[in-house]
C-alpha positions as CSV (number, residue, x, y, z in Angstrom):
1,X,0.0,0.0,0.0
2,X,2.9,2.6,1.0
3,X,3.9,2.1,-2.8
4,X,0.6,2.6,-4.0
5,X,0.4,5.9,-2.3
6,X,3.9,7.3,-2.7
7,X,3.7,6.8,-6.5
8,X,0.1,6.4,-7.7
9,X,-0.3,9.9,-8.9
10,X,3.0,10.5,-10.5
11,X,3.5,7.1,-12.2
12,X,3.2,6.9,-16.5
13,X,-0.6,7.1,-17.1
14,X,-0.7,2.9,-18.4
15,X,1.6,2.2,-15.1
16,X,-0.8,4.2,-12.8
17,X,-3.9,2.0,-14.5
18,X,-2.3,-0.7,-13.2
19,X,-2.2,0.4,-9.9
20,X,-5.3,2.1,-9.5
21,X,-6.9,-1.7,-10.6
22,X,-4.6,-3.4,-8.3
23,X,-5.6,-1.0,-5.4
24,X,-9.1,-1.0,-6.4
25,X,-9.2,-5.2,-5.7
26,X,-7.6,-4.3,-2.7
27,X,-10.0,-2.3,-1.6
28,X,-12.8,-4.5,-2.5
29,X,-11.3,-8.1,-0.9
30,X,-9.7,-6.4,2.2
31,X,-11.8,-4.6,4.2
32,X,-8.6,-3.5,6.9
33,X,-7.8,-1.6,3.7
34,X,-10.8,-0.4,2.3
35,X,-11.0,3.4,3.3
36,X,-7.1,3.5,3.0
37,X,-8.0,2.9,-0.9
38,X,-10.8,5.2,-0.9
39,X,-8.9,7.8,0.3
40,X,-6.3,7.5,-1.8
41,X,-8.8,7.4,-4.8
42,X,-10.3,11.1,-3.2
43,X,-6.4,11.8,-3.1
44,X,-5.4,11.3,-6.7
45,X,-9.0,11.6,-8.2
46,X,-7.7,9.5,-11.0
47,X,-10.3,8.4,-13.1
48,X,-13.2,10.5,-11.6
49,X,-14.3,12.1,-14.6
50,X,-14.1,9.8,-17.0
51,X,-17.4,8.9,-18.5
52,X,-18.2,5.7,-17.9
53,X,-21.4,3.5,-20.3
54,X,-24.4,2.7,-18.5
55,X,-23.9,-0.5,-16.5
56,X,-20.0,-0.7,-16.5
57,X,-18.2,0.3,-13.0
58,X,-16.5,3.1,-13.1
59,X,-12.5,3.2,-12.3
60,X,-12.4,5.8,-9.9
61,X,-11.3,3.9,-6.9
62,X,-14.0,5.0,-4.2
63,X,-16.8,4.0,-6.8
64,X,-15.4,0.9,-7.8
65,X,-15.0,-0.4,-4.5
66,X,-18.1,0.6,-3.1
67,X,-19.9,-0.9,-6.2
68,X,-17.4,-4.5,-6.4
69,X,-17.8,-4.8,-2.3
70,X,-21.8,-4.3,-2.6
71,X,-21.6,-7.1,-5.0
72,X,-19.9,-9.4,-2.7
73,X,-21.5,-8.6,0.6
């Protein structure tokens, strides 16, 4: 996670895709981690205003995990 945090928002933009989805899983399997991956989507807002079609989650972390975890609760 420390890596995640320290270089999530100034990593090359197909590098920082590949974080953001590994921290989004994160977020949705571990719940000791969950609002430490929210927060760091609020952080970055990567992804937040991307338009996203009807029925497809979005990639900004604190909507995907709060729409993946609903899923699995």
């Amino acid at each position: 996670m420390k890596t995640l945090e320290s270089d999530l928002a100034d990593a090359h933009p197909d590098v920082q895709w590949a974080m953001n989805f590994c921290a989004g899983w994160i977020g949705v399997h571990d719940t000791n981690y969950r609002a430490r991956c929210v927060k760091l989507g609020k952080k970055t807002g990567l992804y937040k205003d991307d338009p996203v079609a009807k029925n497809c989650t979005p990639s900004y972390l604190p909507e995907f995990i709060r729409i993946e975890a609903a899923k699995r609760e």
